[in-house]
Every structure is written in C-alpha cells, then in structure tokens.
Legacy VTK file of the C-alpha trace (Angstrom):
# vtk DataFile Version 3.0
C-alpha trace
ASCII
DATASET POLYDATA
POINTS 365 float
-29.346 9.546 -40.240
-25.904 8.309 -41.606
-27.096 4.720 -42.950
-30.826 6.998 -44.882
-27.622 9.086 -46.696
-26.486 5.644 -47.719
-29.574 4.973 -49.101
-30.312 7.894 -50.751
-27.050 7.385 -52.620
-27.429 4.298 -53.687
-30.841 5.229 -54.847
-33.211 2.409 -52.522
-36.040 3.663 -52.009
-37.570 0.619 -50.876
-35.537 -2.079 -49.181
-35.591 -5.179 -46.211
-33.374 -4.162 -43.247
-31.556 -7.841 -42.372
-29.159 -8.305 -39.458
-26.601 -10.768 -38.346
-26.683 -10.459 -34.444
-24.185 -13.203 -33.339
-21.927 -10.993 -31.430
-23.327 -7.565 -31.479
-26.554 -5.982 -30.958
-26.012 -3.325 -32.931
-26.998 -5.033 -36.335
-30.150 -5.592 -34.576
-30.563 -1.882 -33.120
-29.819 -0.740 -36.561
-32.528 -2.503 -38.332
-35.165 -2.081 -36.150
-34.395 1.690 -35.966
-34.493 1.763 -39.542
-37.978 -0.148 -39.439
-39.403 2.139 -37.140
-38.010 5.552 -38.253
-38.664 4.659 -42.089
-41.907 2.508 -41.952
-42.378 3.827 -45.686
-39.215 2.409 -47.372
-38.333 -0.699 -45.407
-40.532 -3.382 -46.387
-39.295 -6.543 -44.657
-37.073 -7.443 -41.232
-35.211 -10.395 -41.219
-33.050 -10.884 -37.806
-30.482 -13.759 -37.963
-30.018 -15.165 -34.266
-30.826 -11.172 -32.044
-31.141 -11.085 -28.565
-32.360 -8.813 -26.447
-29.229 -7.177 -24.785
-25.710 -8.304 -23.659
-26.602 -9.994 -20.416
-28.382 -12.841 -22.077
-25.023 -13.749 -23.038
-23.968 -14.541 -19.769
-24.325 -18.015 -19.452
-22.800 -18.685 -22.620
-19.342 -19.589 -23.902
-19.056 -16.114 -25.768
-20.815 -14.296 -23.607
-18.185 -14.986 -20.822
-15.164 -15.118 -22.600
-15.813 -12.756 -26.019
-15.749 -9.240 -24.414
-12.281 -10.300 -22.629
-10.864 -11.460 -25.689
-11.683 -8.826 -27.556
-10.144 -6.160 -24.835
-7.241 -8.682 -24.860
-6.196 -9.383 -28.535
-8.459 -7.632 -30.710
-6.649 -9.693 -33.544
-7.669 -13.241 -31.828
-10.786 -12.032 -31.013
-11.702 -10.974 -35.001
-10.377 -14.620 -35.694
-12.449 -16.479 -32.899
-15.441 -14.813 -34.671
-14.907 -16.447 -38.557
-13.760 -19.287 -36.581
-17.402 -20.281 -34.565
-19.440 -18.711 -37.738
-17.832 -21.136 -40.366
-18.336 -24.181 -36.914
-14.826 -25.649 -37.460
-11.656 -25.621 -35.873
-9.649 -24.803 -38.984
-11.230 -22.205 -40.838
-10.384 -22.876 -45.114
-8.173 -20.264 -46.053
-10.566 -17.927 -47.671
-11.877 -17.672 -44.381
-8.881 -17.297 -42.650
-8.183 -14.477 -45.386
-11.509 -12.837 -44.321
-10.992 -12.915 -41.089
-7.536 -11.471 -41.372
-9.177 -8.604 -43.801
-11.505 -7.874 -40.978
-8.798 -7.176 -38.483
-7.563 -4.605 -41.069
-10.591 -2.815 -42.032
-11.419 -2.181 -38.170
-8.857 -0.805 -36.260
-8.732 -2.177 -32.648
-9.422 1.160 -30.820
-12.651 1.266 -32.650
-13.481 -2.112 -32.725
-13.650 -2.162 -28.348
-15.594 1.082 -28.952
-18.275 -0.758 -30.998
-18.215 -3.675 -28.644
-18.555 -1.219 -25.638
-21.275 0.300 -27.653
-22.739 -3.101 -28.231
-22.685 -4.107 -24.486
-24.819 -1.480 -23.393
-27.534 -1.640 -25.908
-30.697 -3.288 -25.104
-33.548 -3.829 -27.785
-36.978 -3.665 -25.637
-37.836 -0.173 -26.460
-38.137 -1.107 -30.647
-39.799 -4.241 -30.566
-43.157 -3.180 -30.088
-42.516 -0.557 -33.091
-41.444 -2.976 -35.629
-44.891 -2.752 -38.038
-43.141 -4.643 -40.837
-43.238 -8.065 -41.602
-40.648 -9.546 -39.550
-38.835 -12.903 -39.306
-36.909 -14.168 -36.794
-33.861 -16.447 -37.847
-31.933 -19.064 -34.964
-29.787 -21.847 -35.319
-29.736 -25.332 -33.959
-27.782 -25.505 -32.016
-27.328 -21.883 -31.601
-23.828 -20.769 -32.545
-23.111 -18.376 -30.103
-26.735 -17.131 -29.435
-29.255 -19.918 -27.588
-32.275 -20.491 -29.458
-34.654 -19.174 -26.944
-32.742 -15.831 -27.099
-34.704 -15.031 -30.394
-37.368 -16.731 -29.837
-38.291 -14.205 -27.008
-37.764 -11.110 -29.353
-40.409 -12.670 -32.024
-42.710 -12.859 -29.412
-42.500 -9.323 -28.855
-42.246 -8.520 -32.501
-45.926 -7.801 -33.092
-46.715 -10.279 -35.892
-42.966 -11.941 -36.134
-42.458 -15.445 -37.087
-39.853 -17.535 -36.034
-37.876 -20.028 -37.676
-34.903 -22.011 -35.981
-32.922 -24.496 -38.623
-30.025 -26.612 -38.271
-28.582 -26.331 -42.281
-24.854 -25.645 -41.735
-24.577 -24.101 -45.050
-27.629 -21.817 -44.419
-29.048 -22.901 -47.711
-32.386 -23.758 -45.725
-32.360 -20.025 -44.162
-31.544 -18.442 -46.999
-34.573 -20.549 -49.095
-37.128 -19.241 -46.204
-35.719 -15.504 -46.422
-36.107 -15.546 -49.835
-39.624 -16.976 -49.875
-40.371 -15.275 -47.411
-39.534 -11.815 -49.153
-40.740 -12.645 -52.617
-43.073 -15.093 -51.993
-43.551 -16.097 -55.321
-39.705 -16.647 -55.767
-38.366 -19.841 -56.465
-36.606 -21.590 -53.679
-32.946 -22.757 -54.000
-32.225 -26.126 -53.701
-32.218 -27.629 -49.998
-34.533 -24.726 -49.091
-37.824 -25.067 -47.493
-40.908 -24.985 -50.597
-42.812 -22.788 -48.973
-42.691 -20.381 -45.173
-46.098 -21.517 -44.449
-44.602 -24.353 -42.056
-41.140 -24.190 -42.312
-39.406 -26.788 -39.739
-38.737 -25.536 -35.874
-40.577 -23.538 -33.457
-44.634 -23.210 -33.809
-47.956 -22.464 -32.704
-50.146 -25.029 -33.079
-53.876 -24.442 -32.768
-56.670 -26.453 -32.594
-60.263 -25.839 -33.104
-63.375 -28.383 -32.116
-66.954 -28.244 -32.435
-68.877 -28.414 -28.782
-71.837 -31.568 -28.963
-71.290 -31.903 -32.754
-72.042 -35.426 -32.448
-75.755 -34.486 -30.784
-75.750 -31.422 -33.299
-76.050 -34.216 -36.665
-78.409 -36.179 -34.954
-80.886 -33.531 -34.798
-80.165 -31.856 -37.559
-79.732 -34.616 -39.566
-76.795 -34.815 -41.890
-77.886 -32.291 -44.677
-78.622 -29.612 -42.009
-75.609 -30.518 -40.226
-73.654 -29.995 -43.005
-74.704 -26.625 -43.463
-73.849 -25.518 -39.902
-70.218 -27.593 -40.409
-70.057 -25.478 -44.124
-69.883 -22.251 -42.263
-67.286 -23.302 -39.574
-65.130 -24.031 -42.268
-65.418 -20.738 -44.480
-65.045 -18.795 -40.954
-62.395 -21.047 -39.728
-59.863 -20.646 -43.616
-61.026 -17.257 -43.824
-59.491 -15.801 -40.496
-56.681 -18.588 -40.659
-55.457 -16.901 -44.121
-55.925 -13.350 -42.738
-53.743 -14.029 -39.599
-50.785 -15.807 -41.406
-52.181 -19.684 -39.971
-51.348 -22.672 -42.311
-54.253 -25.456 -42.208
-52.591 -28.679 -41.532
-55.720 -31.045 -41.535
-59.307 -30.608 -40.960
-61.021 -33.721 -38.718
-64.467 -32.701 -39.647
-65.761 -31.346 -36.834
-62.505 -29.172 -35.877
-59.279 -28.046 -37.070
-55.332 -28.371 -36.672
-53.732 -25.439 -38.078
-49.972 -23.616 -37.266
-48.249 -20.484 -36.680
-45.007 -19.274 -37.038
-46.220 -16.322 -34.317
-47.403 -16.879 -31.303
-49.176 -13.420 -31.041
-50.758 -14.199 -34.882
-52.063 -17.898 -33.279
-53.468 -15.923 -30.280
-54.874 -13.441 -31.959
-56.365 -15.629 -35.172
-58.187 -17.896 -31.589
-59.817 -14.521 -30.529
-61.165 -13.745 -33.705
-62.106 -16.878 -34.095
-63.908 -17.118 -31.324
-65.843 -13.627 -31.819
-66.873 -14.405 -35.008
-68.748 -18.037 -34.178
-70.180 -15.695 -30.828
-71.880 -13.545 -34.366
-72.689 -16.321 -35.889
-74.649 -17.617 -33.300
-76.327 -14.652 -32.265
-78.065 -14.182 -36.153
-77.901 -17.580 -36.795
-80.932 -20.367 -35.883
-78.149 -22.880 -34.805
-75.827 -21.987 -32.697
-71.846 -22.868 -33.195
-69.930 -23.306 -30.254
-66.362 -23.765 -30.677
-63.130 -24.598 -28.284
-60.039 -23.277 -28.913
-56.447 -24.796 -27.514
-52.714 -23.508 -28.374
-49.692 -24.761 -27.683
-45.870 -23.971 -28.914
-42.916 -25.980 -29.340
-41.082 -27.962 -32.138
-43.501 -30.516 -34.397
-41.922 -33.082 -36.600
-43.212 -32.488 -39.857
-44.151 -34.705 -42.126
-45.468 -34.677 -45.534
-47.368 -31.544 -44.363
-48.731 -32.876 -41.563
-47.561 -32.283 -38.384
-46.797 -35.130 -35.460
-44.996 -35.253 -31.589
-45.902 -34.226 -28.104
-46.554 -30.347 -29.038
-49.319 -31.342 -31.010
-50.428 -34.022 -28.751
-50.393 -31.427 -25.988
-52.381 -28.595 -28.267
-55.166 -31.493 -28.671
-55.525 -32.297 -25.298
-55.685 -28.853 -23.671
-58.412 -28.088 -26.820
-60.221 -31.063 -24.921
-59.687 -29.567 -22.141
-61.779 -25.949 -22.944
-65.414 -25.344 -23.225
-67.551 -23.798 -25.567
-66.176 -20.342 -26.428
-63.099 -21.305 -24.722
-59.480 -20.346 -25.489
-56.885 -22.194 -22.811
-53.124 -22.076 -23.383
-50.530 -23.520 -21.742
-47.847 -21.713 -19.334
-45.213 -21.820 -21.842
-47.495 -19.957 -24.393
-48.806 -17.381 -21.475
-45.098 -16.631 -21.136
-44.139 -15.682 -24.429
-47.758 -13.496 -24.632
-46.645 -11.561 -21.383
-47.097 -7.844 -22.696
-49.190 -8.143 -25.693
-51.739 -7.194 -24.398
-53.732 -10.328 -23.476
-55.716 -11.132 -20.152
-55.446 -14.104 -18.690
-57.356 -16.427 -16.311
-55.826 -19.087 -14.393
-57.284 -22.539 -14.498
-54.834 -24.903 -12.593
-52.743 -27.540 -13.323
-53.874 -30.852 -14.890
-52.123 -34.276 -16.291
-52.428 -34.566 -19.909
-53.208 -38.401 -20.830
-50.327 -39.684 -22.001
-47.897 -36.975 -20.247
-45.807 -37.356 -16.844
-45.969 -33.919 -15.556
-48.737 -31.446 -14.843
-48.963 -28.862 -17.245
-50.675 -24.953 -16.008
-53.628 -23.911 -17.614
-54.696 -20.232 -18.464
-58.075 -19.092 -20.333
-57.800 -16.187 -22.417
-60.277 -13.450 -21.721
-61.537 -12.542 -25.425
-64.992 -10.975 -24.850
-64.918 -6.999 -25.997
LINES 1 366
365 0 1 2 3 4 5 6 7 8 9 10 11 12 13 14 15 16 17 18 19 20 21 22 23 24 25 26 27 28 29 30 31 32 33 34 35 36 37 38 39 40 41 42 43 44 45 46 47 48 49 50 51 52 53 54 55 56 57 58 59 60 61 62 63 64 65 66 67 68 69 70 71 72 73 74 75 76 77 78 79 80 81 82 83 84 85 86 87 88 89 90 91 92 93 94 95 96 97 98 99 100 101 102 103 104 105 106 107 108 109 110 111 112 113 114 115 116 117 118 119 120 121 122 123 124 125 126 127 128 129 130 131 132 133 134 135 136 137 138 139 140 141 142 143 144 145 146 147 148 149 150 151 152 153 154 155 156 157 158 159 160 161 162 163 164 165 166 167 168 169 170 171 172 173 174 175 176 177 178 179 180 181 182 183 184 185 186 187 188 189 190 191 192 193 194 195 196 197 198 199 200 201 202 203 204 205 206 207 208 209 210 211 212 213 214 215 216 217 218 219 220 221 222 223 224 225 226 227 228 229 230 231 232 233 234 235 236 237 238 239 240 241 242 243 244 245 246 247 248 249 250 251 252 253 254 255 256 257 258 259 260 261 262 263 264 265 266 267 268 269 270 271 272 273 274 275 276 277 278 279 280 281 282 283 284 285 286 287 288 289 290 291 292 293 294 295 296 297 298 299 300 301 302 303 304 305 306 307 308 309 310 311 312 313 314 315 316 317 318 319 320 321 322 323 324 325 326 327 328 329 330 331 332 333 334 335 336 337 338 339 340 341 342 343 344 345 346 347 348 349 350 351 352 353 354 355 356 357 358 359 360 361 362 363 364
C-alpha cells in the first residue's frame, strides 16, 4: 500500500497509527487498516473523536449542513472546518492562514472526491481486527462528533479504552496519549498523571464477599483473614492483567475501574472462574458477587464518587454468589462480543427514581 511506501521511506519500522476523525472517516479507515494489515509495525491506535460511518452524522449540525457546503463552496467549507476545530467565531490569523493554505493544497475537485469517498465508508468490518492497544479520544461537548459516537466504536474495539475530556487546548488529551504510549513518559503540564483513571467515561466494578460476616465468626479472625488474603491476591492479580485500576478495597469486596467495558467484563468472568477454583481445592469456600456499571464518575483524589458508582454498588447487592449482573446500558455496549446474557427484570435502585433492567452474565465454560 501507498501510506507502507511512506513508511518504508521514512525508515519507521515501528510506529502508532493516530487519527483525527471530525469530518471524515477516512483518517479512521486508514488507521485501522494499517493496524490490521501491519499488526507487526504498528504498536498503538489512538482515534480522536471516529464514528462509525456518515449517517451518525445525521442529527448533527455538520452532519446536515457539511456535505452541502462543501459541494457548495469548497473554499467556505475548508474555512468552516478551522473555524469549529479552533471553537471560536474568529479564528486568530494563523488559523485563518491555515485554513486558507488548506484550500490551496487540496484542490476542490478532489476535495468532494474525498468527501464522497468519506460518505460511503463505514468502519464495522475493522473493529473487531484492531489487536493493538487502542484508545479512544472524544470531546465534551463533542465538536462536531457526539460523544456516544466513539464511545460505541471502543466498545467494539476489543480491549479499547475510552477517554472523553473537555480541555480546549487538548493539553489533557495530549498528556493521556502520551502516557498512554510511553507510559513511563512524563506528563505535560495540565495533563492527566497517569491513564489508569483518567476523567470521563468508565466501567466501574464491584466485587463483594457472599456471608463474610458469618464466614469470621466461624472462622475466627485469623482464619478469616487467610480466606480474605487470597481474595485479595486473586482479586489485584486479574485486575492488573485486564487493565482495572483498584480504587478502594472495603475489606470484604472491591471497587475497581475500567476504561473498557469489554476489559471490565471480561476481568468479572475471570474473576469469577478463578474463586469457582479456589473453592473447589480449597477447605473454605469463596463466593463472590460481581456488579458493573458505566457512565461518568467524579473523581476525586483517586477515589471515585456519583450515581454510576452508586448504581455499580447496588446492582453488586443485587447478585448472588458467583453472580455477574450488569445493567442495560452495559449489555448494550457488550452486544457482539461475544457474551451471553440472562435477563433478570427490572428493579428500583434505593435511592434512584427509575427502574433500571437487569442482565446476568452467563460465565460458566
């Protein structure tokens, strides 16, 4: 391919494929090709603000009024583009320069080609190929892209995280990217310390121990300790192997987050099929529930507080021993990985004014 030339030139052989996917899909197309076609040299994928194809555009400013602007003054069009990306109605003039630049480099003939192009692209078919580490970028509010838009390709990015910010001067995103790549980099000023819990979208996950109160009473509390010892080196050891960040530990359960659903889900299966070995070659058993739920925390001097981890505690309530239950929301943005489902109804979280739907996941080999 044209852009592997390009690379062979510029002598990379290894390299992260990054797209900016505010208008086009093609950024996006062209990084997750390369990902797929050359798993050996690209070593990263970070997508700023993708979406899935043209149509989820629709209901947005841009996506009604872009592709008519462009067929109409390619010129204006170039211009409305600098104009949204730098969020002001009076671009500075190095901006303006850009933007006037860009209408030169591309002529206009080509330019409604590569929007044509761009229109009927659709992503689906690479998602599930992606084997890199992959992050997800959005913005808050999304400039021309909604939020939810990317969110829905990272959960069909096998492994993807997802970060959404708000920084206007991207000094945030480009602190996660960069930690996120070379994790042992240090982060620029105004960026996030660490990717473990970067602000915005999460899983959270918690873990509780079934009759742990009746468990120390007959065990007593050095025995109990023992049995409490091993959910803990069972619990950090898979957390750390799917990508989870421990937030707290209440003694008897955890509170940890994800920045992939599909890592969260599949961190509560193995989870839960290890404590099953455990307590098949063990004398005590160790019965554990499992609850999920994603949305947007507030964080807090690494601790994480609001109603989605309110709601992640009280479906984990919720379960029984060897349980994993998720809530609709979390179902959805599982549909096609893979996972089975049960359904268990709709209850009323204490605390909440609407019914939320319940679903077990069906993790037994």
């Amino acid at each position: 391919m044209d852009a592997e030339a390009v690379m062979d030139a510029a002598k990379l052989d290894r390299f992260v494929a990054y797209s900016g996917s505010h208008f086009s899909m093609l950024g996006s197309w062209t990084a997750l090709s390369l990902a797929a076609a050359l798993p050996e040299r690209v070593t990263h994928v970070v997508l700023d603000s993708p979406f899935l194809n043209m149509h989820e555009l629709d209901d947005t400013p841009f996506g009604r009024v872009g592709p008519t602007l462009a067929q109409t003054d390619w010129g204006v069009y170039v211009q409305t583009i600098f104009r949204v990306l730098s969020q002001v109605d009076n671009p500075a003039p190095l901006g303006d320069l850009m933007a006037k630049a860009a209408v030169r480099w591309v002529d206009a003939h080509v330019g409604l080609e590569y929007t044509k192009l761009s229109e009927a692209t659709d992503l689906g078919d690479l998602l599930s190929h992606v084997q890199q580490p992959t992050i997800v970028l959005a913005h808050d509010p999304g400039l021309t892209v909604p939020a939810r838009c990317s969110q829905r390709i990272a959960a069909k990015i096998p492994g993807a995280q997802f970060m959404q910010h708000s920084d206007p001067a991207f000094v945030q995103m480009a602190g996660c990217i960069t930690s996120f790549v070379l994790p042992s980099s240090p982060v620029p000023a105004g960026g996030t310390a660490a990717f473990a819990a970067p602000s915005g979208v999460r899983t959270v996950l918690f873990t509780d121990i079934v009759g742990h109160t009746e468990m120390m009473q007959r065990l007593g509390d050095a025995k109990g300790r023992d049995v409490l010892r091993a959910h803990e080196r069972i619990t950090r050891d898979l957390l750390k192997q799917h990508g989870g960040a421990e937030v707290k530990t209440m003694g008897d359960g955890f509170m940890a987050s994800f920045g992939s659903v599909t890592s969260a889900m599949d961190c509560a299966i193995a989870l839960q099929r290890a404590f099953a070995v455990h307590t098949e070659s063990m004398p005590e058993p160790l019965h554990v529930r499992v609850g999920l739920n994603a949305g947007e925390p507030i964080e807090e001097d690494g601790d994480l507080f609001g109603a989605t981890v309110i709601l992640a505690s009280r479906i984990a309530a919720k379960a029984g021993a060897g349980e994993i239950l998720v809530p609709d929301t979390v179902r959805g943005l599982l549909s096609g990985k893979g996972f089975v489902f049960g359904d268990r109804g709709d209850f009323v979280p204490k605390g909440f004014d609407e019914g939320v739907r319940l679903w077990d996941v069906r993790w037994q080999p």
